[in-house]
N, C-alpha and C positions, 0 to 999 in steps of 0.2 A: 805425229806419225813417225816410224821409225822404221827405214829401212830392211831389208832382208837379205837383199843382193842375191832373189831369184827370180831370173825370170821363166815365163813359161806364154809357151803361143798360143793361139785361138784357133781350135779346129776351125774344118768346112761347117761343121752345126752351131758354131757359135760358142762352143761350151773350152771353159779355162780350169784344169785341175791345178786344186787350194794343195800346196804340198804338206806330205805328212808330217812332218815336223812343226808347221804352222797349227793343223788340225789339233794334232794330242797339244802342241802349247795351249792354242785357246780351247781346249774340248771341244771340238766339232766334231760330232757324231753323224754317221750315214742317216740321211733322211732329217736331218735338223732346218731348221727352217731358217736365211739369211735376207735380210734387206740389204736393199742396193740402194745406194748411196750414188751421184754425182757429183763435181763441182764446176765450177764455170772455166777453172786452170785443166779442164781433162781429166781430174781423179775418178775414177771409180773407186768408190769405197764397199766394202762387205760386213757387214755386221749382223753379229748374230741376234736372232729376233727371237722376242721371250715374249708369249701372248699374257704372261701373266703381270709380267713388267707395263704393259698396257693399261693392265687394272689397277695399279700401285697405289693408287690413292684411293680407288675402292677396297681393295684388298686390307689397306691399312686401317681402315672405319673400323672393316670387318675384324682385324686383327684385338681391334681394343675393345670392341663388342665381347669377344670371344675370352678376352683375358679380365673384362668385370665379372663375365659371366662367372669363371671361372676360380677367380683369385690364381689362376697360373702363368706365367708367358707364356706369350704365343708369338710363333714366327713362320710366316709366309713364305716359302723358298719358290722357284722356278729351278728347271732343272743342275743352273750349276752356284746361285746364290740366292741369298736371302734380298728380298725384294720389299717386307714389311714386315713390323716387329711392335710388339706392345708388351709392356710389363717388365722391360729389360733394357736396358741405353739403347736406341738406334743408333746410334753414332760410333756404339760397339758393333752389330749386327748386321747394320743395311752394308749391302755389296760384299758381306764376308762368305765366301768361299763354303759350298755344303761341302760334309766330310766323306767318303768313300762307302760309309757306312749308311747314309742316307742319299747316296745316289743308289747306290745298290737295292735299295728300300725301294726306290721311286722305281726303277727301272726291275726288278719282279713284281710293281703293282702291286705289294705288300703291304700290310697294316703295322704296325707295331703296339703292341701295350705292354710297357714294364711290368705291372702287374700278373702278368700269364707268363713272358719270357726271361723276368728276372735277370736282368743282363744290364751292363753298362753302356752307353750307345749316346753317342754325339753328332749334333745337327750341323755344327759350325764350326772350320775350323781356328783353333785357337780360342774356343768359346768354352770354359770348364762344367756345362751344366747338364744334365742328365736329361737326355728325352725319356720321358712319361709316356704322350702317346703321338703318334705319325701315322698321315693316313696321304698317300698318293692321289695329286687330282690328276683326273681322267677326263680330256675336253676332245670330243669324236675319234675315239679309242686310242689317243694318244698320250703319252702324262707329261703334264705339262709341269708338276711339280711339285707341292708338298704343305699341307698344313702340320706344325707342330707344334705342341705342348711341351713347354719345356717347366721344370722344379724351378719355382720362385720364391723370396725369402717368406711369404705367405701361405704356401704351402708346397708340399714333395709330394703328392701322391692326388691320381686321379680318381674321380668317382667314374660311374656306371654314367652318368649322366654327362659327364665330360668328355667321355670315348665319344658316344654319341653325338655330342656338338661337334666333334671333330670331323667325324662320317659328314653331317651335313654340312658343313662348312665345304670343307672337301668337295663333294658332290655339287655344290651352289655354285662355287667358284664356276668348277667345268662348266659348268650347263651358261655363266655367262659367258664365257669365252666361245661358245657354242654360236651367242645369239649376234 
């Protein structure tokens, strides 16, 4: 744990504001959701909670289902990393940092398919591989994060059928983050 050297007090409601430099360091977004941590020394701790990080080992099944199905990688993001990955090193990918370009993705609830926008566009950053196709998951109208296809040495280009898997993977995901 690493100091800050800020303090800040506790109103009469109980409530302590996270200062903005802290926030934009760890991206914490109005309305993000944090776990509260204690420890037996007095700490309270804050950490940001990712309902998809939750599923991570389901997610991951899902992720390698999705990349036979496919012959493409696929990687699982939560709003600010990649959280499961197939067809590609995880060891490259898990906990790497999405790119600005696919938080922006996630956050207008937008689809992506290179095939219709023709464009360059990366998931991860520091990751050189081209998203194919990105589809926002949606768990009680909030996104929680991101299935994506990415170009594997197997193949570069998605079918009709693989948008598809993506849609529902997508939409599977939320609906268990749901239950």
């Amino acid at each position: 744990m690493k100091a800050t050297g800020i303090v800040r007090r506790i109103d009469d409601l109980g409530r302590v504001v996270i200062p903005k430099e802290i926030r934009r360091t760890m991206r914490i977004r109005e309305g993000d959701p944090l776990e509260i941590f204690t420890s037996a020394g007095g700490e309270v701790i804050f950490k940001k909670y990712s309902p998809i990080g939750e599923l991570s080992t389901f997610a991951a099944e899902y992720a390698e289902s999705l990349a036979s199905a496919t012959e493409l990688s696929v990687i699982i993001c939560d709003r600010d990393h990649c959280v499961a990955a197939a067809g590609i090193s995880k060891r490259e990918t898990i906990e790497k940092a999405v790119t600005s370009e696919l938080e922006a993705l996630m956050e207008n609830r937008s689809a992506f398919n290179f095939q219709k926008e023709k464009k360059d566009f990366f998931a991860l950053q520091g990751i050189e591989k081209k998203v194919l196709v990105a589809n926002p998951i949606i768990s009680s109208g909030d996104v929680s994060g991101a299935v994506v296809l990415i170009e594997s040495e197997k193949a570069n280009s998605p079918t009709e059928s693989d948008i598809k898997l993506v849609q529902v993977a997508a939409g599977f995901l939320g609906k268990q983050m749901e239950d």
